[in-house]
Backbone and ligand atoms as CSV (ligand in chain L), in Angstrom:
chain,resi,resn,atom,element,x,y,z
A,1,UNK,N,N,-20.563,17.776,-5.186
A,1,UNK,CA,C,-19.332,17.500,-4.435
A,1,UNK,C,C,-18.331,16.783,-5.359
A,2,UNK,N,N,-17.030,17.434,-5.754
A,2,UNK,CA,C,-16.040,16.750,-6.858
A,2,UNK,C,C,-14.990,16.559,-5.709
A,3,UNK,N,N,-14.482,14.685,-6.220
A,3,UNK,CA,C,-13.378,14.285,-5.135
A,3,UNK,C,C,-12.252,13.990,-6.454
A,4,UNK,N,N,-11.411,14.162,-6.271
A,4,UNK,CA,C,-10.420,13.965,-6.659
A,4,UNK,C,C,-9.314,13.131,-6.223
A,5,UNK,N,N,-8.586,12.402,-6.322
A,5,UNK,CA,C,-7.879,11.337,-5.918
A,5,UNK,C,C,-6.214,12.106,-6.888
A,6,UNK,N,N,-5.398,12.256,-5.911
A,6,UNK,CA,C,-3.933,13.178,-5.809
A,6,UNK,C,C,-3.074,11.669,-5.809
A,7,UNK,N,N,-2.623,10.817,-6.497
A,7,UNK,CA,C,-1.549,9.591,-6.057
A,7,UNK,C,C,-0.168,9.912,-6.370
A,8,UNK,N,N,1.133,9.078,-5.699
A,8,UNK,CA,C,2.349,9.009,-6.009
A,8,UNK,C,C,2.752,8.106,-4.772
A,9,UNK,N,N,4.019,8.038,-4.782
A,9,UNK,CA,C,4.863,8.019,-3.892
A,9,UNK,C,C,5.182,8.517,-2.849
A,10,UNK,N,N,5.087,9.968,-2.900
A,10,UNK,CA,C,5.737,10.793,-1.815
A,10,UNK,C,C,6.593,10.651,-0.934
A,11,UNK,N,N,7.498,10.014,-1.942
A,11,UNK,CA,C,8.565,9.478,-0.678
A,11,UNK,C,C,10.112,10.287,-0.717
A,12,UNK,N,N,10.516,11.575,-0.315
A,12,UNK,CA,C,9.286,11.944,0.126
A,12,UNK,C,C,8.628,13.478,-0.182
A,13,UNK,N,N,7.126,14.019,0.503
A,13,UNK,CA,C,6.503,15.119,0.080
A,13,UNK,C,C,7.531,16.328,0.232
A,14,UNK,N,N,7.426,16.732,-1.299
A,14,UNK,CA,C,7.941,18.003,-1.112
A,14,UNK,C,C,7.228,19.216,-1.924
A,15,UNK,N,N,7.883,20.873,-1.691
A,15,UNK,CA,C,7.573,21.348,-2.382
A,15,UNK,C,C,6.422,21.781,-3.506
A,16,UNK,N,N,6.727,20.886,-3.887
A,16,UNK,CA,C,5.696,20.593,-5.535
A,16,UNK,C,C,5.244,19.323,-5.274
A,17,UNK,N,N,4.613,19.032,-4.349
A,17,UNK,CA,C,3.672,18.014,-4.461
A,17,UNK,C,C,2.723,19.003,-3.858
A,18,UNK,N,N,3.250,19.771,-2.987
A,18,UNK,CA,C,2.388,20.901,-1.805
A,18,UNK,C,C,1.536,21.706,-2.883
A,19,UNK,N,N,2.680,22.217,-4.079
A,19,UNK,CA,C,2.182,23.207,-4.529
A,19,UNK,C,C,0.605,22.735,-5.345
A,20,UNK,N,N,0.768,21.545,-5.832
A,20,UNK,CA,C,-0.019,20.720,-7.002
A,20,UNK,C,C,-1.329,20.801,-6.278
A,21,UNK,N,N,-1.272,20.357,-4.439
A,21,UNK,CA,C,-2.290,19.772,-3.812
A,21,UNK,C,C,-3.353,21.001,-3.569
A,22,UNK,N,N,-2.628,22.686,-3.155
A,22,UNK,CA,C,-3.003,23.396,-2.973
A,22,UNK,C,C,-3.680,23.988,-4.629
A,23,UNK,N,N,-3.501,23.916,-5.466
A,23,UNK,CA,C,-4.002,24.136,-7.175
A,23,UNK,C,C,-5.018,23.221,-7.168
A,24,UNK,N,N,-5.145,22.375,-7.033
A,24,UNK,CA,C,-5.771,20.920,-6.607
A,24,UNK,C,C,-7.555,21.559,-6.266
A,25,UNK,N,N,-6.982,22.007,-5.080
A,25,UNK,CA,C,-7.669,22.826,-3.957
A,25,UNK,C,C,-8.912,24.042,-4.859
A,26,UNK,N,N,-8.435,24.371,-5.804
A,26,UNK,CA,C,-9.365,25.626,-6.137
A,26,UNK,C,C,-10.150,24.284,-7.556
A,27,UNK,N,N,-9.778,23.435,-7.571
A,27,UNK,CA,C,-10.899,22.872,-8.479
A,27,UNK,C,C,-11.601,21.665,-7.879
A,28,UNK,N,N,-11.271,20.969,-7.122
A,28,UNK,CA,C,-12.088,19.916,-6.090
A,28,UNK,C,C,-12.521,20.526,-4.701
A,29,UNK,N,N,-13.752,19.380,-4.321
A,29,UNK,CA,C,-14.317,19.645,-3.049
A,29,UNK,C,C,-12.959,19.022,-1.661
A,30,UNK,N,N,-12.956,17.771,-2.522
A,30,UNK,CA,C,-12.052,17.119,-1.486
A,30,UNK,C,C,-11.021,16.622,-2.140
A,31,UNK,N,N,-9.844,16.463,-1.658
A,31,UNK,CA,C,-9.001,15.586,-2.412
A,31,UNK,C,C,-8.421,14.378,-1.450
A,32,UNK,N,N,-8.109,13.288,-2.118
A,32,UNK,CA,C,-7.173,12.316,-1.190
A,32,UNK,C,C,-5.848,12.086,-1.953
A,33,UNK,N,N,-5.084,12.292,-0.959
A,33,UNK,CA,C,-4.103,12.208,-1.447
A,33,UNK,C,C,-3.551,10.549,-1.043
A,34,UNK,N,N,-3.402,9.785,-2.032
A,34,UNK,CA,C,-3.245,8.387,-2.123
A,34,UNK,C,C,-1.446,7.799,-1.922
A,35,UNK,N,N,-1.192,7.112,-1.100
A,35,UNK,CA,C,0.600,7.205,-1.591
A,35,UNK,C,C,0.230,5.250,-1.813
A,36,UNK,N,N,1.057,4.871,-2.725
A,36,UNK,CA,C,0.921,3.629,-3.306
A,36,UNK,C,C,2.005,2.889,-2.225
A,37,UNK,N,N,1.417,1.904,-1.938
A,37,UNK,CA,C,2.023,0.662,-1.370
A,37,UNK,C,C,2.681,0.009,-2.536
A,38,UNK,N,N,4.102,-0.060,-2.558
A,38,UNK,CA,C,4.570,-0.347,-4.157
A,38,UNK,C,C,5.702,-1.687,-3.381
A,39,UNK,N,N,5.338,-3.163,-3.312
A,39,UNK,CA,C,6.159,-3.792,-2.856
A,39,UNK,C,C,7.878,-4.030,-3.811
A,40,UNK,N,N,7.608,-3.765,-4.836
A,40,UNK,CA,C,8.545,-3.500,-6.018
A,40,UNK,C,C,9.424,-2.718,-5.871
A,41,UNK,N,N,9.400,-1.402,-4.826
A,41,UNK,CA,C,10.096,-0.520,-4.606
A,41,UNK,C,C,10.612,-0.859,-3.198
A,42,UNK,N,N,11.971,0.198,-3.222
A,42,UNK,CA,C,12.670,0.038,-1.607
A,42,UNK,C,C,12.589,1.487,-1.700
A,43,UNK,N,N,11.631,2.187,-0.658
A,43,UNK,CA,C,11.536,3.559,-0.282
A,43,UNK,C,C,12.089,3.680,0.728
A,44,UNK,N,N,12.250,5.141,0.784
A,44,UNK,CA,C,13.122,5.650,1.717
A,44,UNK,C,C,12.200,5.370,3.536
A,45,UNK,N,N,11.007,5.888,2.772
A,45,UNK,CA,C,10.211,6.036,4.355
A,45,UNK,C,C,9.413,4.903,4.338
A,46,UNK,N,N,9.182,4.369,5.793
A,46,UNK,CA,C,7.916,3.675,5.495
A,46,UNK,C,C,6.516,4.241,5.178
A,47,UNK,N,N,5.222,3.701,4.419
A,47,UNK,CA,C,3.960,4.232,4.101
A,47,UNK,C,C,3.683,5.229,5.562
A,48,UNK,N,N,3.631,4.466,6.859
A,48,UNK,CA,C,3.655,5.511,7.779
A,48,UNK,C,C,4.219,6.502,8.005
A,49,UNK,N,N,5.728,6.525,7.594
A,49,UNK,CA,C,6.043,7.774,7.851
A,49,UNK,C,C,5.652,8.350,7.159
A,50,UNK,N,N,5.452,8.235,5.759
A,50,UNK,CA,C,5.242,8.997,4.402
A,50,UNK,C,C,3.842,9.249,4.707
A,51,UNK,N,N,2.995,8.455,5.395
A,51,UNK,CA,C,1.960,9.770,5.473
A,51,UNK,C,C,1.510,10.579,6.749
A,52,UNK,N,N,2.394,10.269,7.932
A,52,UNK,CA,C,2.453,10.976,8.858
A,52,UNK,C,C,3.293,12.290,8.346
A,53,UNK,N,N,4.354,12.393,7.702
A,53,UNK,CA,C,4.876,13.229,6.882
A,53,UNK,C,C,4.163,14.341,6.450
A,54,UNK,N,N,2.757,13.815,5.100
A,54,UNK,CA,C,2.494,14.450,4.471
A,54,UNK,C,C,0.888,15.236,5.802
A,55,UNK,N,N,0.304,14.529,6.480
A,55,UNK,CA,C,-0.652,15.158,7.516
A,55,UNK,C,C,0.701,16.549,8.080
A,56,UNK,N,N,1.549,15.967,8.623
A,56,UNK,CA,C,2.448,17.346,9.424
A,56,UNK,C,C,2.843,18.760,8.365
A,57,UNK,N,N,2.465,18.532,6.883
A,57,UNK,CA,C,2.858,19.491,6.210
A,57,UNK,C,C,1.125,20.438,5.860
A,58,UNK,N,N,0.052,19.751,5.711
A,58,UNK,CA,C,-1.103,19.857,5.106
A,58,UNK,C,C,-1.686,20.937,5.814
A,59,UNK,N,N,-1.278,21.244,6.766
A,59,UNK,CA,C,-1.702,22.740,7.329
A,59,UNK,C,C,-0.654,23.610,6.575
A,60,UNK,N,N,-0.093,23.373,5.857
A,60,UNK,CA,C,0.622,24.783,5.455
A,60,UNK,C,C,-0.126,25.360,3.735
A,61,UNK,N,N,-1.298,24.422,4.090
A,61,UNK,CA,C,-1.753,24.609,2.395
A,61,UNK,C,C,-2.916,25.374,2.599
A,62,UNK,N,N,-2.733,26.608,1.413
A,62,UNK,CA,C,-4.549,27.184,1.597
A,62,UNK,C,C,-5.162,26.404,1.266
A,63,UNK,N,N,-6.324,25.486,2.076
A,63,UNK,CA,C,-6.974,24.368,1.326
A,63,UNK,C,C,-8.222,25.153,1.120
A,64,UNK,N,N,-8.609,26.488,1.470
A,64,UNK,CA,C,-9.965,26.970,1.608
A,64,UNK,C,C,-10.815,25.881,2.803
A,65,UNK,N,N,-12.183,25.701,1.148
A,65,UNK,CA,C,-12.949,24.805,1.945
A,65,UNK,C,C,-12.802,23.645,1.695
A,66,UNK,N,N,-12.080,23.128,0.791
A,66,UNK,CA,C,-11.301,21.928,0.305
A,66,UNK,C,C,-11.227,21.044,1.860
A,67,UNK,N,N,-11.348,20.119,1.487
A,67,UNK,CA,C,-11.091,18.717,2.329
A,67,UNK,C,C,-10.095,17.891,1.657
A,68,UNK,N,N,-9.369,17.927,2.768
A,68,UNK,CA,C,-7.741,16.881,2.501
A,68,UNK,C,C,-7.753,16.136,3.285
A,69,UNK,N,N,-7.503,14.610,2.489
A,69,UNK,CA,C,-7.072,13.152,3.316
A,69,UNK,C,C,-6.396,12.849,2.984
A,70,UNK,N,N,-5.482,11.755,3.711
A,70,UNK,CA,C,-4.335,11.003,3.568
A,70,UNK,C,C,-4.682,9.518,3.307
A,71,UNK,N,N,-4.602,8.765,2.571
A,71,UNK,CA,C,-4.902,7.159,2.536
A,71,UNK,C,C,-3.656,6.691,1.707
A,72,UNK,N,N,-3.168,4.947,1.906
A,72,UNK,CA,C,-2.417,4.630,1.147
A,72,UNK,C,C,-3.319,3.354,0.371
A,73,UNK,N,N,-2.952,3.084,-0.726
A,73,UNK,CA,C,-3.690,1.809,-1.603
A,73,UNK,C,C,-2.527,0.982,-2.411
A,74,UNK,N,N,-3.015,-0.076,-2.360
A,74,UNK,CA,C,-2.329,-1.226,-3.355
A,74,UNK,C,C,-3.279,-1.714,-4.668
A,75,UNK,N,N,-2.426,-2.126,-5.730
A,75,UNK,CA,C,-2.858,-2.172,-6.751
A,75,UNK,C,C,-3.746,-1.276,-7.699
A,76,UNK,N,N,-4.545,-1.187,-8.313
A,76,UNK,CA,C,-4.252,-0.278,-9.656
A,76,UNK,C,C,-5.248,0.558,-9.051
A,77,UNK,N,N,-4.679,1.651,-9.703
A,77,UNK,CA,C,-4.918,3.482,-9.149
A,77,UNK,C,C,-6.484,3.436,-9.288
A,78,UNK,N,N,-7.078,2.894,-10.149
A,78,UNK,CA,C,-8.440,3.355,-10.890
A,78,UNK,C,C,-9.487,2.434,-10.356
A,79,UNK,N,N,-8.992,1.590,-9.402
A,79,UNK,CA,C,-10.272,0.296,-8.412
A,79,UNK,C,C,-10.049,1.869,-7.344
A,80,UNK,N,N,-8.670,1.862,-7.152
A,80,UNK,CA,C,-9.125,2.693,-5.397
A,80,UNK,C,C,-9.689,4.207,-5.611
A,81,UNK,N,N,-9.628,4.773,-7.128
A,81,UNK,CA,C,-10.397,5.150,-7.398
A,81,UNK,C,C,-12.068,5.684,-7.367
A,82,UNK,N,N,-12.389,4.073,-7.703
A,82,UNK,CA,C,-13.675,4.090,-8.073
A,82,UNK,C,C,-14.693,3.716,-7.044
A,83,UNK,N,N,-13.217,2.932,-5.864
A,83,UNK,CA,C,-14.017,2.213,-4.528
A,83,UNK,C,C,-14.058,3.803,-3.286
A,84,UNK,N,N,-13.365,4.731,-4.201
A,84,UNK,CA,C,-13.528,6.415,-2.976
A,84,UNK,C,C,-14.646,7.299,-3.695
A,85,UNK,N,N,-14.909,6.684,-5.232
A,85,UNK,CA,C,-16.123,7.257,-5.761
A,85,UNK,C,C,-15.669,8.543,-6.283
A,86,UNK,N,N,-14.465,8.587,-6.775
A,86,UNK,CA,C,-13.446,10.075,-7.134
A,86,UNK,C,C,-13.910,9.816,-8.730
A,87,UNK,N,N,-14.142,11.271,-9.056
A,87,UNK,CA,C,-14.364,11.777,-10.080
A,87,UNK,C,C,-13.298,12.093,-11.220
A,88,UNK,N,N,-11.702,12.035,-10.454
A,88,UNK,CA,C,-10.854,12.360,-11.317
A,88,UNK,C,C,-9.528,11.931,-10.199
A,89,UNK,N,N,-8.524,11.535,-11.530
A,89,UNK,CA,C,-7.119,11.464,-11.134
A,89,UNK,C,C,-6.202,12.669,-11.191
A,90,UNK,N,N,-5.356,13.450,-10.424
A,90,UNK,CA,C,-4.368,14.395,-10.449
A,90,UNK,C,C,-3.010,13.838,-10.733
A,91,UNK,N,N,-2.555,14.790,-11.528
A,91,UNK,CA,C,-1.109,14.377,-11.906
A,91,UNK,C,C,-0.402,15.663,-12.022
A,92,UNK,N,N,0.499,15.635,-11.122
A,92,UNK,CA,C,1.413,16.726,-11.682
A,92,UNK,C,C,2.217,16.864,-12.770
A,93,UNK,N,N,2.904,17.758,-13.881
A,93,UNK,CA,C,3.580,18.209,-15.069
A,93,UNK,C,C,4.319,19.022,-14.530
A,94,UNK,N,N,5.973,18.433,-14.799
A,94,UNK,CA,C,7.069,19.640,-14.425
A,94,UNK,C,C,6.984,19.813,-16.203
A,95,UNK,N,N,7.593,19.191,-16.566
A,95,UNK,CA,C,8.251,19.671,-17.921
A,95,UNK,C,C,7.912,18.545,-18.887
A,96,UNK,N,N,8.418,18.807,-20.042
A,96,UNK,CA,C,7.643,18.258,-21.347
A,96,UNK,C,C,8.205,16.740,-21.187
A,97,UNK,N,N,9.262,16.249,-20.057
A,97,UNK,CA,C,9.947,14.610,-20.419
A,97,UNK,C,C,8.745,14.689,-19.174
A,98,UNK,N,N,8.080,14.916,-18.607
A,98,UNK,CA,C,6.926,13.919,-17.668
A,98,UNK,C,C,6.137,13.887,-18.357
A,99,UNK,N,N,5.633,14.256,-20.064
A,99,UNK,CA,C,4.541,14.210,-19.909
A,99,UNK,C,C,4.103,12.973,-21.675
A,100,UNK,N,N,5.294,12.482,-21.704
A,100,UNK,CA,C,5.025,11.463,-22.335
A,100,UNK,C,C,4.403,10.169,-21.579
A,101,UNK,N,N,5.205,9.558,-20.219
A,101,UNK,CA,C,4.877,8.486,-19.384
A,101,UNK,C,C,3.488,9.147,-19.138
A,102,UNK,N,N,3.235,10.617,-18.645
A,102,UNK,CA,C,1.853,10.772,-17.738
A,102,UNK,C,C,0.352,10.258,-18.964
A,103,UNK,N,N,0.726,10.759,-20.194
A,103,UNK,CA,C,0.123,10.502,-21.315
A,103,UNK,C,C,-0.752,8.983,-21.235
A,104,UNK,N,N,0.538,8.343,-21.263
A,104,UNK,CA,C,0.179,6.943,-21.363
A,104,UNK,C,C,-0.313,6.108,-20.092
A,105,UNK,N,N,0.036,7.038,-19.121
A,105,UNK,CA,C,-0.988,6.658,-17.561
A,105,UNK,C,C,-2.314,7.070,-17.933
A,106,UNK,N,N,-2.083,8.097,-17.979
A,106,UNK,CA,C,-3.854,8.507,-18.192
A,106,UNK,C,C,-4.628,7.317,-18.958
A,107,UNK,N,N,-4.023,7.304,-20.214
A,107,UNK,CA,C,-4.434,6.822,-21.497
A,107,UNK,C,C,-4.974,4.968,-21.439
A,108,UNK,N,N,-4.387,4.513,-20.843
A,108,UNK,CA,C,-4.171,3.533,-20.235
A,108,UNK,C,C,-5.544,3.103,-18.587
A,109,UNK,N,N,-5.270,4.040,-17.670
A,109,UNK,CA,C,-6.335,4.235,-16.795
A,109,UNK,C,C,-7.860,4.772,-17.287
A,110,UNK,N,N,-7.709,5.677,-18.189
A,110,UNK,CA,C,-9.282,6.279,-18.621
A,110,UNK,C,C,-9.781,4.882,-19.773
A,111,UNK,N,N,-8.310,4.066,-20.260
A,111,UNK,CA,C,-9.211,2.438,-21.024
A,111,UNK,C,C,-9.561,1.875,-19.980
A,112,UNK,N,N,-8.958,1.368,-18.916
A,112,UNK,CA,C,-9.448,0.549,-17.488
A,112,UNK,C,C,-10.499,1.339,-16.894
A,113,UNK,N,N,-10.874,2.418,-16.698
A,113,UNK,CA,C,-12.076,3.148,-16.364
A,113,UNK,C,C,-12.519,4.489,-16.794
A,114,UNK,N,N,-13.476,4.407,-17.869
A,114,UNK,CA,C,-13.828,5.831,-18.661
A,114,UNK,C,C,-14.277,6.866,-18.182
A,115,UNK,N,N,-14.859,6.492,-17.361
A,115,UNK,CA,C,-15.773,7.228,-15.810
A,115,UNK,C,C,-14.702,8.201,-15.326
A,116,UNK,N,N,-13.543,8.186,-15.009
A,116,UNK,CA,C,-12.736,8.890,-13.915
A,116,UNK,C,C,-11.160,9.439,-15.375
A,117,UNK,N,N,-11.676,11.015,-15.147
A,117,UNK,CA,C,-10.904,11.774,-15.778
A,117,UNK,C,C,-9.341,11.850,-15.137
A,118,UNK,N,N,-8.496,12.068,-15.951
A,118,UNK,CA,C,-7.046,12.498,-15.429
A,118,UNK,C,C,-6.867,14.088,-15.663
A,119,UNK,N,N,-6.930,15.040,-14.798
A,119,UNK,CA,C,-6.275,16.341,-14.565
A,119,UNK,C,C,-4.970,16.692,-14.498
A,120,UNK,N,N,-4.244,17.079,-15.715
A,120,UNK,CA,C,-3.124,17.426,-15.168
A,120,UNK,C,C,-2.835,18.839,-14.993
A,121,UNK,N,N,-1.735,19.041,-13.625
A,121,UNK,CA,C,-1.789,20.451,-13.094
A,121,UNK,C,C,-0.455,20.936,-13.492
A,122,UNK,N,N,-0.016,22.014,-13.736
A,122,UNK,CA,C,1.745,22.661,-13.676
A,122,UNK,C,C,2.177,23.411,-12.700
A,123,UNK,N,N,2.920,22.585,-11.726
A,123,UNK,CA,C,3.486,23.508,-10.826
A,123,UNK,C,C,4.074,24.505,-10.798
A,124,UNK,N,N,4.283,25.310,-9.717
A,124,UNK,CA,C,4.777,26.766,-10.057
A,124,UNK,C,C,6.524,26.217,-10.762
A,125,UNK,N,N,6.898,27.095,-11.879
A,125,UNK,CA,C,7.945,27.196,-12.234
A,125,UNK,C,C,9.396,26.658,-11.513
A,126,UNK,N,N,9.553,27.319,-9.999
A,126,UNK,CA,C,9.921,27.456,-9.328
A,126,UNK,C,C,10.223,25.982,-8.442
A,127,UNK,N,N,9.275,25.242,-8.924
A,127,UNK,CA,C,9.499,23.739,-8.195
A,127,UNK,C,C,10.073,22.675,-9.901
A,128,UNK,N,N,9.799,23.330,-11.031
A,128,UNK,CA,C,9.933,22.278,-11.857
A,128,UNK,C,C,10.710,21.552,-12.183
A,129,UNK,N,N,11.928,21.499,-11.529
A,129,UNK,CA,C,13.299,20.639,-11.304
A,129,UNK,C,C,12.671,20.067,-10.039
A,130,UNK,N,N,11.748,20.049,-9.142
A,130,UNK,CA,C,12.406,19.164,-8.221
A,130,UNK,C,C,11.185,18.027,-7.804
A,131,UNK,N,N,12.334,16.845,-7.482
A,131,UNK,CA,C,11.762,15.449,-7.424
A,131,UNK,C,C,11.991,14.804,-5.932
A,132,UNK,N,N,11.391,13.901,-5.355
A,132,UNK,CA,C,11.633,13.410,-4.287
A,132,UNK,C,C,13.123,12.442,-4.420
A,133,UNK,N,N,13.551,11.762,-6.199
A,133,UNK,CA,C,14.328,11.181,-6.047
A,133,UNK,C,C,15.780,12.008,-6.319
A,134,UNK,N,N,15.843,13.510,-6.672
A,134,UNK,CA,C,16.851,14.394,-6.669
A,134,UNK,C,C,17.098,14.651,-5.072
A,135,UNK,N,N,15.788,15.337,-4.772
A,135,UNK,CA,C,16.143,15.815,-3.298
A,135,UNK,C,C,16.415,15.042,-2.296
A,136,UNK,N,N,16.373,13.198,-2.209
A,136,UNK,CA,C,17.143,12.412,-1.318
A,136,UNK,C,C,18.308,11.799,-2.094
A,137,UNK,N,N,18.454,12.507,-3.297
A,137,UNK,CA,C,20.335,12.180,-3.895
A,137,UNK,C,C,21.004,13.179,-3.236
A,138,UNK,N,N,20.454,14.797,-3.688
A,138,UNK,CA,C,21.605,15.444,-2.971
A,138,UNK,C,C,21.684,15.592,-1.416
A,139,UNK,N,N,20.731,15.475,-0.885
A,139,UNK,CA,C,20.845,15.543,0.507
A,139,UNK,C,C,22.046,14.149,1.148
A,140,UNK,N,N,21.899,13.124,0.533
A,140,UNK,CA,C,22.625,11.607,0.797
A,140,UNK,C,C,23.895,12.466,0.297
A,141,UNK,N,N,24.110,13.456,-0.526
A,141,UNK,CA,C,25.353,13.486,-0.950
A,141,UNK,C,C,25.888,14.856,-0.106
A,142,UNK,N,N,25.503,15.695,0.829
A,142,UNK,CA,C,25.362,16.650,1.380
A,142,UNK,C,C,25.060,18.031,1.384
A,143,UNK,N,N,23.920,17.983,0.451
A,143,UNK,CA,C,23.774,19.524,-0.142
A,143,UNK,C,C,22.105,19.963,0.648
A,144,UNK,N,N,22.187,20.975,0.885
A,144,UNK,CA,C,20.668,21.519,1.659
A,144,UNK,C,C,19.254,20.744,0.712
A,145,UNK,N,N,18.699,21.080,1.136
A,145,UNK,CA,C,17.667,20.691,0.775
A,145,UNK,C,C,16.392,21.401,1.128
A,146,UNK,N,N,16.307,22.643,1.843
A,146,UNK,CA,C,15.897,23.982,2.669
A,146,UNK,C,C,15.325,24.475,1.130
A,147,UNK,N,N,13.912,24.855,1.335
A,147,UNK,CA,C,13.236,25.027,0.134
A,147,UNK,C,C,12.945,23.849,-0.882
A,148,UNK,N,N,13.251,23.148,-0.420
A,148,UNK,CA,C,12.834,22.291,-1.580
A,148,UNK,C,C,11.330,21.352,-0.942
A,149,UNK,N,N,11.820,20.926,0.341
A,149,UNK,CA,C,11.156,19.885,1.132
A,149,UNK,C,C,10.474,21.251,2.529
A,150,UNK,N,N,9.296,20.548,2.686
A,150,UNK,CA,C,9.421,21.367,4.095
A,150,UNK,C,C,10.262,21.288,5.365
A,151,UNK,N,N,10.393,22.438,6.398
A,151,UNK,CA,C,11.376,21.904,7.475
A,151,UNK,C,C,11.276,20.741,8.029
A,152,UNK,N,N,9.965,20.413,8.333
A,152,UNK,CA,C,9.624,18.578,9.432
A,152,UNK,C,C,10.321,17.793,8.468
A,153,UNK,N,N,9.760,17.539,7.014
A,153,UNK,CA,C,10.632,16.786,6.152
A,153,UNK,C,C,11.835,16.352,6.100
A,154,UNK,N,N,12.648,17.941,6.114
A,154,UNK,CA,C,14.159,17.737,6.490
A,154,UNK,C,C,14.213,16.651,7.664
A,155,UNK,N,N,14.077,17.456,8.821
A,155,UNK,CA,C,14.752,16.770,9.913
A,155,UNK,C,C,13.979,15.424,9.944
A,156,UNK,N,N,13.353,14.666,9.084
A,156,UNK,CA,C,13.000,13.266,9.506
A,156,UNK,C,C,13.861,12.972,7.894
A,157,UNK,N,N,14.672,13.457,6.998
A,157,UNK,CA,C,15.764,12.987,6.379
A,157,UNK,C,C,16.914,12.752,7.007
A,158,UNK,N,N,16.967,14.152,7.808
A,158,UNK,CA,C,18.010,14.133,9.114
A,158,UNK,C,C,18.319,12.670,9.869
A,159,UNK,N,N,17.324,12.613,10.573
A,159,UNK,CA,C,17.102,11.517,11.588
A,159,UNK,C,C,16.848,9.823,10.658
A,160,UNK,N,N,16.727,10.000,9.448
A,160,UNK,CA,C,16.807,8.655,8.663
A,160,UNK,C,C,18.020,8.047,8.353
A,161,UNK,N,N,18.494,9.517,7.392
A,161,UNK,CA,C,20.047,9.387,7.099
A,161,UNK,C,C,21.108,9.067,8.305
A,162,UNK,N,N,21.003,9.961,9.684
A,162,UNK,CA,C,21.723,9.059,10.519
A,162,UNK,C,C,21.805,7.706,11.211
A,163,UNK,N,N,20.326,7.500,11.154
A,163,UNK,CA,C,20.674,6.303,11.685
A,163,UNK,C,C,20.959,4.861,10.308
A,164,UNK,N,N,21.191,5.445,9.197
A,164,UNK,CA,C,21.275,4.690,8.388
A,164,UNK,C,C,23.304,4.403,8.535
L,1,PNS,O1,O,4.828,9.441,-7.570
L,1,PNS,P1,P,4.878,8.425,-8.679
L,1,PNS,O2,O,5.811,7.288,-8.280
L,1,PNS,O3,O,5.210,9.030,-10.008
L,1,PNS,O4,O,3.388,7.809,-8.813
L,1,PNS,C1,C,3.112,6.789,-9.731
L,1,PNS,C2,C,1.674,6.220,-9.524
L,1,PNS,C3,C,1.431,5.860,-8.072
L,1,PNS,C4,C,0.648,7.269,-9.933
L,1,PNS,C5,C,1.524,4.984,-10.449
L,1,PNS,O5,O,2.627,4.151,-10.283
L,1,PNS,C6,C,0.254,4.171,-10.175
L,1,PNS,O6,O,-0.822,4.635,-10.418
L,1,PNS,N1,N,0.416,2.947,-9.624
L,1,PNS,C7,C,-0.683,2.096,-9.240
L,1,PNS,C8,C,-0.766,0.860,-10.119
L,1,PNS,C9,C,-1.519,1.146,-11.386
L,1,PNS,O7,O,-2.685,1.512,-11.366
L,1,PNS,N2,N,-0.828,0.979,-12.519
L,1,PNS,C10,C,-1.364,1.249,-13.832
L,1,PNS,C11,C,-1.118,2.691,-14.239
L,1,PNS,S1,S,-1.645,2.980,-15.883
């Protein structure tokens, strides 16, 4: 049984986080997908929404026989790691400027724990421009966002942005 541990932000899930989780899917038994409690940051969603979010999208993924969870964790990636007993970290790769920082995550986490590999995956082409912090710039600035994010996504940008 290989678990894999999927982390970020997801604030929020789009696209190419979907695509990564479902790729994900044909090499782990289970994956969790982890979103970090980051008090340092001012996110858009709260951890709840962000992972009520990402449960309302997770049926749209061939997971096969794959097992998908949702959990959020604080502090360093490689305790909550080791306390889910995951065999490996996932990281997505758009393009060659992610993959200096991802380098030195890995590099950095596999010194804090040798035990738990970093996988990195390449999303389809087709998502490799897009970021959770592009797709709530242009949407704040009024441009679609249809394909990028799933529909529920949208309309809880919808319903954020107005009442903001
Ligand atoms: O979606 P993101 O914001 O690119 O994800 C970054 C994340 C959550 C993978 C990274 O910030 C992280 O692992 N944070 C937890 C704290 C930690 O372990 N830091 C040391 C990393 S070497």
């Amino acid at each position: 049984m290989r678990r894999a541990i999927y982390p970020g932000s997801f604030d929020p899930v789009t696209y190419g986080h979907l695509d990564i989780i479902e790729r994900s899917c044909k090499l782990f038994d289970e994956i969790i997908i982890a979103i970090l409690v980051n008090p340092e940051k001012r996110p858009l969603f709260t951890i709840e929404e962000r992972q009520a979010m990402l449960l309302e999208v997770l049926d749209e993924i061939e997971a096969g026989r794959c097992t998908l969870r949702v959990e959020s964790f604080e502090g360093l990636l490689v305790r909550f790691a080791v306390e889910r007993r995951a065999d490996a970290i996932i990281r997505g790769i758009r393009a060659i400027s992610d993959y200096e920082y991802e380098l030195q995550m890995a590099l950095m986490n596999r010194r804090l724990e040798p035990s738990i590999e970093t996988v990195f995956l390449m999303a389809a082409e087709a998502y490799s421009y897009v970021s959770s912090r592009l797709v709530k710039e242009i949407y704040q600035l009024g441009a679609a966002v249809q394909g990028l994010v799933p529909p529920s996504v949208e309309a809880r940008m919808k319903q954020k942005f107005q009442k903001e």
